[in-house]
PDB file of N, CA, C, O and CB in Angstrom:
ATOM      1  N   UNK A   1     113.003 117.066  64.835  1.00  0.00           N
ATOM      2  CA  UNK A   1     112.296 117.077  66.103  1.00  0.00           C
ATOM      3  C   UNK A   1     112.706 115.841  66.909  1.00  0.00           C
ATOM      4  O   UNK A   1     112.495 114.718  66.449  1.00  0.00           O
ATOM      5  CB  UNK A   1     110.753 117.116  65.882  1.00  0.00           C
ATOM      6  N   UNK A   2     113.212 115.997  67.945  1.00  0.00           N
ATOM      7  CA  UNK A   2     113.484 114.895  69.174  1.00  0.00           C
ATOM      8  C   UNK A   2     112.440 114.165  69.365  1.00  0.00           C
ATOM      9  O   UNK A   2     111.379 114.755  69.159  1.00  0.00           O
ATOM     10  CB  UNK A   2     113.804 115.442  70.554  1.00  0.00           C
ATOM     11  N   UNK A   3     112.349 112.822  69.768  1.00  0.00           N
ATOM     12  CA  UNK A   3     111.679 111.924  69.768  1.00  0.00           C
ATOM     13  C   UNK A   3     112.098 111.300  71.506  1.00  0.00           C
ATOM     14  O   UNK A   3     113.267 111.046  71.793  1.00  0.00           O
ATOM     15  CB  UNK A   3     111.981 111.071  68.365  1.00  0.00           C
ATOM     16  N   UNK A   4     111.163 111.158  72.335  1.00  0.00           N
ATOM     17  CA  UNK A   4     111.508 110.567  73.615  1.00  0.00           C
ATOM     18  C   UNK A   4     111.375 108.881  73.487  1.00  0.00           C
ATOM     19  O   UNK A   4     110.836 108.266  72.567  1.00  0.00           O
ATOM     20  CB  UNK A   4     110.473 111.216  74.797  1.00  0.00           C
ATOM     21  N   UNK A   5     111.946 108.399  74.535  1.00  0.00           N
ATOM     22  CA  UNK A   5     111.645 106.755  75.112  1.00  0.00           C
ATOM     23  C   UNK A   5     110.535 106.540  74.472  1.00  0.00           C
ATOM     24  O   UNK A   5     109.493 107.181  74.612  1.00  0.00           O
ATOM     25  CB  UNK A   5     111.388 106.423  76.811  1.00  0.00           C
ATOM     26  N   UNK A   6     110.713 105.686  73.794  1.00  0.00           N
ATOM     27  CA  UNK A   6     109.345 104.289  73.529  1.00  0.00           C
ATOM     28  C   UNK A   6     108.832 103.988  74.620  1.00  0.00           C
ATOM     29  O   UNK A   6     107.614 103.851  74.733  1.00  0.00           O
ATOM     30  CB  UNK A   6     109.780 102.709  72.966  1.00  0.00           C
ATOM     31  N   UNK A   7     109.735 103.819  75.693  1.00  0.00           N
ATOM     32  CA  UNK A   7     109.227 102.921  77.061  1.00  0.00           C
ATOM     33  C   UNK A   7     109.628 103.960  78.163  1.00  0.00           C
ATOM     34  O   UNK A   7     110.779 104.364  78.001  1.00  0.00           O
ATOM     35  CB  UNK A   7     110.128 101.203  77.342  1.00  0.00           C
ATOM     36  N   UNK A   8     108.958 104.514  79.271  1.00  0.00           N
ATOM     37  CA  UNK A   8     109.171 104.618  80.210  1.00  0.00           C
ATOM     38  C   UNK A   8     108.842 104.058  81.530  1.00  0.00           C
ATOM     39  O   UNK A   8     107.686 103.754  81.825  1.00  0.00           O
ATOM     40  CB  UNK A   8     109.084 105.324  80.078  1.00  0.00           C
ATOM     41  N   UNK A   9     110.360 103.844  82.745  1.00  0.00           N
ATOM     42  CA  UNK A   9     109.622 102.580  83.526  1.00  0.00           C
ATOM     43  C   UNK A   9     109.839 103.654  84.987  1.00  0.00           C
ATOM     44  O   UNK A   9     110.825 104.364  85.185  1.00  0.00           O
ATOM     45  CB  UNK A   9     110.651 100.554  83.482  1.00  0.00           C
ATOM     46  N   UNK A  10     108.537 103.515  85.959  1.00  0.00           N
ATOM     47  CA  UNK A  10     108.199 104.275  87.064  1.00  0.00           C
ATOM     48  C   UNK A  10     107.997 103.043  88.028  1.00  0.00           C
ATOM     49  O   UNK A  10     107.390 102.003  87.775  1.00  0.00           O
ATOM     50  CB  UNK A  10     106.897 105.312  86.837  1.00  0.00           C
ATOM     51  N   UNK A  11     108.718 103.440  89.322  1.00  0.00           N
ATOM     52  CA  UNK A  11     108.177 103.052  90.265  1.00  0.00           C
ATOM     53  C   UNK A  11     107.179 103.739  91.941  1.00  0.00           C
ATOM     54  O   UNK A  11     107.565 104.805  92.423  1.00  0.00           O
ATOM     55  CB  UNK A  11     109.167 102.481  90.337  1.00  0.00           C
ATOM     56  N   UNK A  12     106.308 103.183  92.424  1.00  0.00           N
ATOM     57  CA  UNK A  12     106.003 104.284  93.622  1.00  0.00           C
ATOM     58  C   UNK A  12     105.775 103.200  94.723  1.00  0.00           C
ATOM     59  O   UNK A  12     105.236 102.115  94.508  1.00  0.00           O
ATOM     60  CB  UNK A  12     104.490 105.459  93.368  1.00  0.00           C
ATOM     61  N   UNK A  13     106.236 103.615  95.889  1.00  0.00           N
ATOM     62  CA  UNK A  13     105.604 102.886  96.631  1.00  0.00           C
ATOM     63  C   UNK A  13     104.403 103.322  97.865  1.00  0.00           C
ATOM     64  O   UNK A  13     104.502 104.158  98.764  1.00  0.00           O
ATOM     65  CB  UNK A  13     106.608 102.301  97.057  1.00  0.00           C
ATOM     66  N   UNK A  14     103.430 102.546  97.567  1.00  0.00           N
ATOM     67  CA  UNK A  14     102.316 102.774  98.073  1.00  0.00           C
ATOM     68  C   UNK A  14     102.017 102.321  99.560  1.00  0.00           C
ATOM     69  O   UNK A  14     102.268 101.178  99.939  1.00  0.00           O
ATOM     70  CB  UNK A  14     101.515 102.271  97.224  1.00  0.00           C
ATOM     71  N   UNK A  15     101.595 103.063 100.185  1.00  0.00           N
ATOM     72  CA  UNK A  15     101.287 103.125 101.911  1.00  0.00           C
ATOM     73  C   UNK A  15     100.201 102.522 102.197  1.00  0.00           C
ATOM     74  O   UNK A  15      99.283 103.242 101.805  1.00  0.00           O
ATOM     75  CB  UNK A  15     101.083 104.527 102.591  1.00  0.00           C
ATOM     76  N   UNK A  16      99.764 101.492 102.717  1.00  0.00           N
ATOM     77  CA  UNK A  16      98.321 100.422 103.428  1.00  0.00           C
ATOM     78  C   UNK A  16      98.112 101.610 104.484  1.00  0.00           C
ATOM     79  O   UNK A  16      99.046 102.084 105.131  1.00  0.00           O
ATOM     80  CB  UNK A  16      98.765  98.372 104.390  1.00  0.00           C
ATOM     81  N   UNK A  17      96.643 102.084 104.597  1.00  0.00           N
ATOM     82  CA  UNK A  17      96.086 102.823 105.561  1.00  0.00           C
ATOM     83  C   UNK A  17      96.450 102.113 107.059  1.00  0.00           C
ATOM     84  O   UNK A  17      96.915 100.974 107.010  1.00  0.00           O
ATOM     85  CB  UNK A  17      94.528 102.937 105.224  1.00  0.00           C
ATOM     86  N   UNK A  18      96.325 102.516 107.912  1.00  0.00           N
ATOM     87  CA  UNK A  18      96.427 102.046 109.127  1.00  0.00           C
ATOM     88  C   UNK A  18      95.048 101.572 109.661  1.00  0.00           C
ATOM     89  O   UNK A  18      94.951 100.743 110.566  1.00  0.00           O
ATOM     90  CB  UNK A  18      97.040 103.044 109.933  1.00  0.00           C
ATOM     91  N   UNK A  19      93.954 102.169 109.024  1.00  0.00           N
ATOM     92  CA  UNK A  19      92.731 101.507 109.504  1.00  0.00           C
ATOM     93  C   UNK A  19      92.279 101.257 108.162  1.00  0.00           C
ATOM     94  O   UNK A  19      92.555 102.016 107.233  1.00  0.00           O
ATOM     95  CB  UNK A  19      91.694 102.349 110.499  1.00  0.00           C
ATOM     96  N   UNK A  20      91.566 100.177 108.031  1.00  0.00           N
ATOM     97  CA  UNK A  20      90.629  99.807 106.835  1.00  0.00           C
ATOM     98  C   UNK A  20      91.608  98.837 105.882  1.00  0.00           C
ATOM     99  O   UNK A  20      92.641  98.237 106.179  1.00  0.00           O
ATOM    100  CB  UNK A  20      90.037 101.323 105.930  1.00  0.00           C
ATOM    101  N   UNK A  21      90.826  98.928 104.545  1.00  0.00           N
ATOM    102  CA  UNK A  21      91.789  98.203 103.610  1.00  0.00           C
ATOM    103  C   UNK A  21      91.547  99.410 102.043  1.00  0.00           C
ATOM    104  O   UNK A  21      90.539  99.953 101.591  1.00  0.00           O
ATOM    105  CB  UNK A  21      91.148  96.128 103.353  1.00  0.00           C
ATOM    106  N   UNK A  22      92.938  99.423 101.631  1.00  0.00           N
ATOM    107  CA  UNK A  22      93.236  99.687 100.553  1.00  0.00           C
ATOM    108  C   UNK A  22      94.071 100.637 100.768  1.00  0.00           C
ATOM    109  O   UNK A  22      94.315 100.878 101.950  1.00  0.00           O
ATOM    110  CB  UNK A  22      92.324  99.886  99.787  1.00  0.00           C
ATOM    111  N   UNK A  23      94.902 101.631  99.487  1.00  0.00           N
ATOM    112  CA  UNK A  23      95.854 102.330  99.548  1.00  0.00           C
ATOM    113  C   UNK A  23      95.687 103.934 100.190  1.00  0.00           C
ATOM    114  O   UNK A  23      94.801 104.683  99.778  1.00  0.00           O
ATOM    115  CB  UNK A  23      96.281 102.221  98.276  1.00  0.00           C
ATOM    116  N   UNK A  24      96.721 104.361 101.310  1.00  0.00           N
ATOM    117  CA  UNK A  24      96.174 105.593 101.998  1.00  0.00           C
ATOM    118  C   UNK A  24      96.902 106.541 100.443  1.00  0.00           C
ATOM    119  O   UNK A  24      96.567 107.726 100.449  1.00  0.00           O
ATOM    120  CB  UNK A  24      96.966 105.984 104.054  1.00  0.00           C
ATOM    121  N   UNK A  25      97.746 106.146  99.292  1.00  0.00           N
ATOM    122  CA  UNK A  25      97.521 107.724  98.255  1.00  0.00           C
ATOM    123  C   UNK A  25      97.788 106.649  97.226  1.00  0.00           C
ATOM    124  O   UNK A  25      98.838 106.077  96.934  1.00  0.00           O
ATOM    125  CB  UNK A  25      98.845 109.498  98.326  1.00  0.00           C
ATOM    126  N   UNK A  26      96.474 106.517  96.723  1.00  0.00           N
ATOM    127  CA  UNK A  26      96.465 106.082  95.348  1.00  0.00           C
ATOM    128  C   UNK A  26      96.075 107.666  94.860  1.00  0.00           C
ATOM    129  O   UNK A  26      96.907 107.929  93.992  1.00  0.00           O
ATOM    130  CB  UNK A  26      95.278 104.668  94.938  1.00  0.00           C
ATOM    131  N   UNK A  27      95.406 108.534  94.992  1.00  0.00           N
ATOM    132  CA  UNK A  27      95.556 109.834  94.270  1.00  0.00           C
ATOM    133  C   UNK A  27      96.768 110.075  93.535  1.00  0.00           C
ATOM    134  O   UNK A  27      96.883 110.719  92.492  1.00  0.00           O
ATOM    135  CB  UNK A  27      95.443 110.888  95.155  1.00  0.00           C
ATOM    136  N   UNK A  28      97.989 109.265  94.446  1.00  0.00           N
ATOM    137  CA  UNK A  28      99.571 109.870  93.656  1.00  0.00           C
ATOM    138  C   UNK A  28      99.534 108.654  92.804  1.00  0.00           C
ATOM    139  O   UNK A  28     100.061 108.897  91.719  1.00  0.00           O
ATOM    140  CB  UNK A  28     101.350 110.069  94.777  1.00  0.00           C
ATOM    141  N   UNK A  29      99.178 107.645  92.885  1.00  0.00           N
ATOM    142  CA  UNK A  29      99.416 106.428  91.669  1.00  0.00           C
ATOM    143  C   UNK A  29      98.823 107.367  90.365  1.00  0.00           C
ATOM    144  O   UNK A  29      99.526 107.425  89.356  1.00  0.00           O
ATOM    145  CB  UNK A  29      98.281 104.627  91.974  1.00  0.00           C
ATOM    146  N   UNK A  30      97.502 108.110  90.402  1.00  0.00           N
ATOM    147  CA  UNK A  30      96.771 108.399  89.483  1.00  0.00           C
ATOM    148  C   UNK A  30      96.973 109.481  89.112  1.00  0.00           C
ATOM    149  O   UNK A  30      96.295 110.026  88.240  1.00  0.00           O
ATOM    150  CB  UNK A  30      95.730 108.244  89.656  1.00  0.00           C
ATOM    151  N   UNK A  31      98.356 110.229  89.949  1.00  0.00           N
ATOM    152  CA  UNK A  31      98.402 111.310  89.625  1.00  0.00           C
ATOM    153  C   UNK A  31     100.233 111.041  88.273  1.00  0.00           C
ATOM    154  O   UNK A  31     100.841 111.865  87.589  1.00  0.00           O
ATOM    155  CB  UNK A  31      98.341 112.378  91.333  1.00  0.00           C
ATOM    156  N   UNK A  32     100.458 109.476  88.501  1.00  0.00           N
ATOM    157  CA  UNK A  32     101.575 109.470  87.727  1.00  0.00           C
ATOM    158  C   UNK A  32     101.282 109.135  86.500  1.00  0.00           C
ATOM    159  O   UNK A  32     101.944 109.409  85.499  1.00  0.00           O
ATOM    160  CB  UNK A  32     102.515 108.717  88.171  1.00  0.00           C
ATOM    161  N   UNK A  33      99.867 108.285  86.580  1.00  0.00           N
ATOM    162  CA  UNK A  33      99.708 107.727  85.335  1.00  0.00           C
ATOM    163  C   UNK A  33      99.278 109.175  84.754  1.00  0.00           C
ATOM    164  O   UNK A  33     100.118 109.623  83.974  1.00  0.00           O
ATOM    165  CB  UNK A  33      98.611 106.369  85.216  1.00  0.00           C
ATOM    166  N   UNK A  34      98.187 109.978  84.959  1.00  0.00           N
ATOM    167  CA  UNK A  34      97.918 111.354  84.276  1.00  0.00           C
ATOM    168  C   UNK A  34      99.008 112.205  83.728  1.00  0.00           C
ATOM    169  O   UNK A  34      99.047 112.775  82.638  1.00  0.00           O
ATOM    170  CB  UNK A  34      97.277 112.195  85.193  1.00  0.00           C
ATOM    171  N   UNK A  35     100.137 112.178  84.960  1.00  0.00           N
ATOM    172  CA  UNK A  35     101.123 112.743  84.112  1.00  0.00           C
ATOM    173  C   UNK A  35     101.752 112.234  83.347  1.00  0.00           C
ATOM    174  O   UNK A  35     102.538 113.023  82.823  1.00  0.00           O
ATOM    175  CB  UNK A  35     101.846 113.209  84.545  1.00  0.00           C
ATOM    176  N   UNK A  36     101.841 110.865  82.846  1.00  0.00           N
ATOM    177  CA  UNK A  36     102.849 110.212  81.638  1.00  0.00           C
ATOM    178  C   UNK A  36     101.892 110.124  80.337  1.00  0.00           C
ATOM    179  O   UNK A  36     102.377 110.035  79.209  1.00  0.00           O
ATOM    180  CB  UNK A  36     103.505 108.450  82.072  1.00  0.00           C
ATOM    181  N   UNK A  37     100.413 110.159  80.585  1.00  0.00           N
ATOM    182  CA  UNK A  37      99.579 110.226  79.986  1.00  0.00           C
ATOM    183  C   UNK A  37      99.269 111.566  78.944  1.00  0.00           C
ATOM    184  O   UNK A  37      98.817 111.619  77.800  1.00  0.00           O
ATOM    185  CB  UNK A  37      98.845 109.938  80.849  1.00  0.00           C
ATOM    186  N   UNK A  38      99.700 112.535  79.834  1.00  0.00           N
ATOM    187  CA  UNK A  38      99.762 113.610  79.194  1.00  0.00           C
ATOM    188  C   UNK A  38     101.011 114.390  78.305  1.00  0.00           C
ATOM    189  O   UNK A  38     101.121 115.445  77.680  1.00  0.00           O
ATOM    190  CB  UNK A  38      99.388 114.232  80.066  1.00  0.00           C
ATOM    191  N   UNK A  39     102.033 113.009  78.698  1.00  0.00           N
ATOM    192  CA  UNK A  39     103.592 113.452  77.798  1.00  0.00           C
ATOM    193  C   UNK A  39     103.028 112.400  76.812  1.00  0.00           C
ATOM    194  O   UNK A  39     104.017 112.177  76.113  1.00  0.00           O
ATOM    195  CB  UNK A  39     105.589 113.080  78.630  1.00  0.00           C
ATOM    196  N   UNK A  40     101.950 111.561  76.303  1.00  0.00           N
ATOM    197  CA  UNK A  40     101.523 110.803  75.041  1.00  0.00           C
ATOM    198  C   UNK A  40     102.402 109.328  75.589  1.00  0.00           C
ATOM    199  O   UNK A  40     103.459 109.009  75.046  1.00  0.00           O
ATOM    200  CB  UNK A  40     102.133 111.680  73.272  1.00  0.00           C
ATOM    201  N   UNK A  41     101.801 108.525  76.713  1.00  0.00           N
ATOM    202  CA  UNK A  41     102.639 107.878  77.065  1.00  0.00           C
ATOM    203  C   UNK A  41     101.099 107.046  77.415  1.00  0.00           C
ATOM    204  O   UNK A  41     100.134 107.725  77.765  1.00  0.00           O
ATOM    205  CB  UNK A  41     103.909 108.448  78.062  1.00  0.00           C
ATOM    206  N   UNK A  42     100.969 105.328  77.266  1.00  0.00           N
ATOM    207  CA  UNK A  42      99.693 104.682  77.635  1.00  0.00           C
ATOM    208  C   UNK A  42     100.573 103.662  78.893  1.00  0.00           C
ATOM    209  O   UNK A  42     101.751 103.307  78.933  1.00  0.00           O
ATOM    210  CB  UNK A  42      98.748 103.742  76.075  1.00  0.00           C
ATOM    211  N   UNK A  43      99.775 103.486  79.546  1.00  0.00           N
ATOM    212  CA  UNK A  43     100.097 102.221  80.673  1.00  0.00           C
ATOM    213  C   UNK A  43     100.054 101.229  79.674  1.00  0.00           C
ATOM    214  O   UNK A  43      99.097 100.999  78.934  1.00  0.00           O
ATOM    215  CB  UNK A  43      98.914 101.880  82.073  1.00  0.00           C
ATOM    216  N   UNK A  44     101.287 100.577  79.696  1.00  0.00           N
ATOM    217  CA  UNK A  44     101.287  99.425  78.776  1.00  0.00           C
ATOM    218  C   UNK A  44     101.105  97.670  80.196  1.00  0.00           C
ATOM    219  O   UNK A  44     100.718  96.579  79.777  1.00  0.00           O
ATOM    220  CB  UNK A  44     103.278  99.621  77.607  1.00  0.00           C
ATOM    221  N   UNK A  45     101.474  97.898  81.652  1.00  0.00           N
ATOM    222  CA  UNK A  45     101.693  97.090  82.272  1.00  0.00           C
ATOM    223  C   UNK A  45     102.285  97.788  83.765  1.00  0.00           C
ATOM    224  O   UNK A  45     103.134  98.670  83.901  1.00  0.00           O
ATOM    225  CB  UNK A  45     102.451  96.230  81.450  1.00  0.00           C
ATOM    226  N   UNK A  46     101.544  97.083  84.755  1.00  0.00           N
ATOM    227  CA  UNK A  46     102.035  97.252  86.208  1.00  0.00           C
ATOM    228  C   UNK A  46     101.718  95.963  87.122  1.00  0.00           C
ATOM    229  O   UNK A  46     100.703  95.271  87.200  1.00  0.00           O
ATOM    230  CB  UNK A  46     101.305  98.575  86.878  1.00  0.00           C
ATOM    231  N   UNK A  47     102.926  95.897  87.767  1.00  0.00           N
ATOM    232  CA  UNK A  47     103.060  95.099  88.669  1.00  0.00           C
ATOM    233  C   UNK A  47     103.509  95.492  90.078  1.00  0.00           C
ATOM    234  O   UNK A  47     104.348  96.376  90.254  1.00  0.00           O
ATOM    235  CB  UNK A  47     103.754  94.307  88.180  1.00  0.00           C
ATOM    236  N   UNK A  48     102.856  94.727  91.212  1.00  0.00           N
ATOM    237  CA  UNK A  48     102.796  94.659  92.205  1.00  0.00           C
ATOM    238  C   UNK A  48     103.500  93.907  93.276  1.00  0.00           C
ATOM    239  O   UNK A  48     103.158  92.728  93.375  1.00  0.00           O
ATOM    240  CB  UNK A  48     101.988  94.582  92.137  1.00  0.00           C
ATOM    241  N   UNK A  49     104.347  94.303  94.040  1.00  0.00           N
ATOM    242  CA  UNK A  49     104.592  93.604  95.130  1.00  0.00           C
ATOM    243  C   UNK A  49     105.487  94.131  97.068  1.00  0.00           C
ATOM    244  O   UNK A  49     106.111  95.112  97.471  1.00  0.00           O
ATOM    245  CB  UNK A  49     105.374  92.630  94.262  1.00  0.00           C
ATOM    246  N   UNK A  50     105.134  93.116  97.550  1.00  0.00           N
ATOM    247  CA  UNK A  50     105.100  93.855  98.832  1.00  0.00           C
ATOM    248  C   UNK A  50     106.348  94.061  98.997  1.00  0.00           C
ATOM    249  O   UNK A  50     107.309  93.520  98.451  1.00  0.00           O
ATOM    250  CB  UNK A  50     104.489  93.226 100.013  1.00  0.00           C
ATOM    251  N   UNK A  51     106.280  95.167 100.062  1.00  0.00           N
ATOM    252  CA  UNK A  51     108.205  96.264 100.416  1.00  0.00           C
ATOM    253  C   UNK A  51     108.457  96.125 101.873  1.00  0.00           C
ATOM    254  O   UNK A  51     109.295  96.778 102.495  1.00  0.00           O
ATOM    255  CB  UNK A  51     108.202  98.545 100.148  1.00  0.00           C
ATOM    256  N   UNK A  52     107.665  95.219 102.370  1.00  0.00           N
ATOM    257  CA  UNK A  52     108.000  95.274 104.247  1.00  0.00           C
ATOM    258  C   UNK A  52     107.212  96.350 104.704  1.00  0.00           C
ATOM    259  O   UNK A  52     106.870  97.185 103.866  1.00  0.00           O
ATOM    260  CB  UNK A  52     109.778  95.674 104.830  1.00  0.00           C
ATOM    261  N   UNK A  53     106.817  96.505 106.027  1.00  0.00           N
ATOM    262  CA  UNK A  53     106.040  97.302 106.926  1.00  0.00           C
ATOM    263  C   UNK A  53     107.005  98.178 107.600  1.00  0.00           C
ATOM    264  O   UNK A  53     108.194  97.887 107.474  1.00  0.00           O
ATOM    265  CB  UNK A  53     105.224  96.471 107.916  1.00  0.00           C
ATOM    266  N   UNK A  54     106.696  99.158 108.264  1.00  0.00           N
ATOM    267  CA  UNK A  54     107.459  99.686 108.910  1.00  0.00           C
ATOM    268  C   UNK A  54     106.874  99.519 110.010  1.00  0.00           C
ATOM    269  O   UNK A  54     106.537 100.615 110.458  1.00  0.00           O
ATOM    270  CB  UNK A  54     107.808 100.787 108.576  1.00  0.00           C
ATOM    271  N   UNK A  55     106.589  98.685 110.663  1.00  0.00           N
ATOM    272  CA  UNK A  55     106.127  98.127 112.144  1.00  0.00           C
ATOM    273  C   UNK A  55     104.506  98.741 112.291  1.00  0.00           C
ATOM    274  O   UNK A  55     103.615  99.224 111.592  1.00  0.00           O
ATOM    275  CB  UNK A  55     107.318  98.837 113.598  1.00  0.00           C
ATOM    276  N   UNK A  56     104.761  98.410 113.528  1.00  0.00           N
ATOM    277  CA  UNK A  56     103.052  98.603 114.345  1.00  0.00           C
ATOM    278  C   UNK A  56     103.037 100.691 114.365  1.00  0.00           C
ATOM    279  O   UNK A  56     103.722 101.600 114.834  1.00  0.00           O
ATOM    280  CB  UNK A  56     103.080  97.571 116.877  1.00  0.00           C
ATOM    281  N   UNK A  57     101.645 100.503 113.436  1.00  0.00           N
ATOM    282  CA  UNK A  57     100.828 101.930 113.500  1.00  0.00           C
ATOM    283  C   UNK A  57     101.652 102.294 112.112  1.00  0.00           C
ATOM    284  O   UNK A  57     100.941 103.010 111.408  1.00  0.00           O
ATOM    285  CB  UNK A  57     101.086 103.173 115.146  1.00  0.00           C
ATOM    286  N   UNK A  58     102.773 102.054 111.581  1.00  0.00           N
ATOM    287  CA  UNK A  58     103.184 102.648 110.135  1.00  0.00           C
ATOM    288  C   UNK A  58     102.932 101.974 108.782  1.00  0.00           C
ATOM    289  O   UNK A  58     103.337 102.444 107.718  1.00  0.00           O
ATOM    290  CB  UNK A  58     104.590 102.813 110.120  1.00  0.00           C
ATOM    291  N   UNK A  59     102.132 100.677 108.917  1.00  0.00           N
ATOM    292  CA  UNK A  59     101.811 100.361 107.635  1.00  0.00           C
ATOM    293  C   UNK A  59     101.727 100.029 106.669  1.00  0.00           C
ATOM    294  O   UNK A  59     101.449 101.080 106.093  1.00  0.00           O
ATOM    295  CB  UNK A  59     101.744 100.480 107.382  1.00  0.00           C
ATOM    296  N   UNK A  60     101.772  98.739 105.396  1.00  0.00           N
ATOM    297  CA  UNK A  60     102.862  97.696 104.931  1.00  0.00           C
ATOM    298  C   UNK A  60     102.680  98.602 103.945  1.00  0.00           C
ATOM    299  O   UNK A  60     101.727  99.357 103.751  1.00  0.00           O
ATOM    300  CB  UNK A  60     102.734  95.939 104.736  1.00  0.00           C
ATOM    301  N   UNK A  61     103.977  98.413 103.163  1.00  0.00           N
ATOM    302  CA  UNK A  61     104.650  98.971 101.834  1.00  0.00           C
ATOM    303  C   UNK A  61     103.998  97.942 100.501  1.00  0.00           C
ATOM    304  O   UNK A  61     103.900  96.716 100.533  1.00  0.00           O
ATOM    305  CB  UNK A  61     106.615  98.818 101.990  1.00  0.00           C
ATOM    306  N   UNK A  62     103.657  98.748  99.508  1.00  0.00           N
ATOM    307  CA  UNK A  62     103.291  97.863  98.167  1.00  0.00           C
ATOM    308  C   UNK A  62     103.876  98.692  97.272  1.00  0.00           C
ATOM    309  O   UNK A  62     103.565  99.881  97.194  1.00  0.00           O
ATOM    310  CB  UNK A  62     101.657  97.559  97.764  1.00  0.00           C
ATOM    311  N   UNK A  63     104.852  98.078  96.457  1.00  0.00           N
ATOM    312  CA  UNK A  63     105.957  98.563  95.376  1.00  0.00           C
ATOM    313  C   UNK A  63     104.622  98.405  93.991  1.00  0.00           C
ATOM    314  O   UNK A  63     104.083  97.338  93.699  1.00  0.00           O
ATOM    315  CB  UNK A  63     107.796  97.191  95.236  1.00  0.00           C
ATOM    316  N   UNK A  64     104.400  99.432  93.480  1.00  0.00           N
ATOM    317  CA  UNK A  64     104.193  99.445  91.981  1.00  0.00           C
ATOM    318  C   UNK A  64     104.773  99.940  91.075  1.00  0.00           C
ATOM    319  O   UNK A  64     105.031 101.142  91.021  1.00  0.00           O
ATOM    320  CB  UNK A  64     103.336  99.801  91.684  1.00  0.00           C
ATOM    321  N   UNK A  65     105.169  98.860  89.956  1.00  0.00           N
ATOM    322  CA  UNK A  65     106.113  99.276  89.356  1.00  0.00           C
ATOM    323  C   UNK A  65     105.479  99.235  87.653  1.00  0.00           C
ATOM    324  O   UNK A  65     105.260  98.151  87.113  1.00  0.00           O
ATOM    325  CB  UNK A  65     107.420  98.377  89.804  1.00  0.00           C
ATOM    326  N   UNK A  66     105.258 100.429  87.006  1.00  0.00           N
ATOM    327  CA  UNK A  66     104.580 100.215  85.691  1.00  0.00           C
ATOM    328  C   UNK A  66     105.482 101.080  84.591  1.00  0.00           C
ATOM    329  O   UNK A  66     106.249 102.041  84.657  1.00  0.00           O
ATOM    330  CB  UNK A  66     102.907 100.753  85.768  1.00  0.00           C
ATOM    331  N   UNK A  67     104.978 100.226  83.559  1.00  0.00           N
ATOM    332  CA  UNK A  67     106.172 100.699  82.391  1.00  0.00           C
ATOM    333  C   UNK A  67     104.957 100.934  81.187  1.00  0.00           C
ATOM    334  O   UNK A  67     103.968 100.311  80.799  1.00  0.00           O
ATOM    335  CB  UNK A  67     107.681  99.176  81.881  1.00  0.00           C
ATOM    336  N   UNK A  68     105.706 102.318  80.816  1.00  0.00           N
ATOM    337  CA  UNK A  68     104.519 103.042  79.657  1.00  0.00           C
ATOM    338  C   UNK A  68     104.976 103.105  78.448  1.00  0.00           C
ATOM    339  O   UNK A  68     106.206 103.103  78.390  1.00  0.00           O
ATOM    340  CB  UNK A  68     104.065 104.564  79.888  1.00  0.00           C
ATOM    341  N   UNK A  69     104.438 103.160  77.483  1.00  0.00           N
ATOM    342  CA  UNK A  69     104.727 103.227  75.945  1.00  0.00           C
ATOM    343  C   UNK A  69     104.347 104.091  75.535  1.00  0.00           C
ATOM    344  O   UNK A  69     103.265 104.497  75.960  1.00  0.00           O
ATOM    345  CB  UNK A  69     104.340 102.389  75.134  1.00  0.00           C
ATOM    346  N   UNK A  70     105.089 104.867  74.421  1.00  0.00           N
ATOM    347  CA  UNK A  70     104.734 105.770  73.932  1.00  0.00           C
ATOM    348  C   UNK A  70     103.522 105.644  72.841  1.00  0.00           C
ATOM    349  O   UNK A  70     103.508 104.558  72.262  1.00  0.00           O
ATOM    350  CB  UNK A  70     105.797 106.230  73.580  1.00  0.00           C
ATOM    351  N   UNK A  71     102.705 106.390  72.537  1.00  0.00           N
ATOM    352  CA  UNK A  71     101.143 106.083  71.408  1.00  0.00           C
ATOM    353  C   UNK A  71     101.760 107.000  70.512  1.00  0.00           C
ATOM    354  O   UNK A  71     101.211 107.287  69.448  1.00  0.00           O
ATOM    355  CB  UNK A  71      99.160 106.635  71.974  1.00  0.00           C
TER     356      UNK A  71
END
């Protein structure tokens, strides 16, 4: 039987709402961890950092980048 990665490493980058504060689709952050979660894969670590804006009304960029282990 095949055996996958020990480690798998994902990145997404996440969109700042245009009004308010916090992420306009963390649903898709939570929708990556569920899916690596469900190939038997735990968030072992994620890190954060900024990707530039795409100007006025589009919204600053936040790179998350997390690497999973297999359980």
């Amino acid at each position: 039987m095949a055996q996958g990665p020990n480690y798998v490493v994902l990145q997404i980058v996440l969109k700042e709402k245009l009004l308010g504060t916090g992420s306009g689709n963390l649903p898709e952050l939570e929708k990556v961890i569920n899916q690596q979660a469900a190939k038997g894969y735990r968030l072992h670590t994620i890190s954060t950092a900024a990707s530039g804006s795409k100007g006025f009304g589009g919204g600053d960029r936040v790179q998350a980048t997390m690497v999973f282990e297999a359980i």
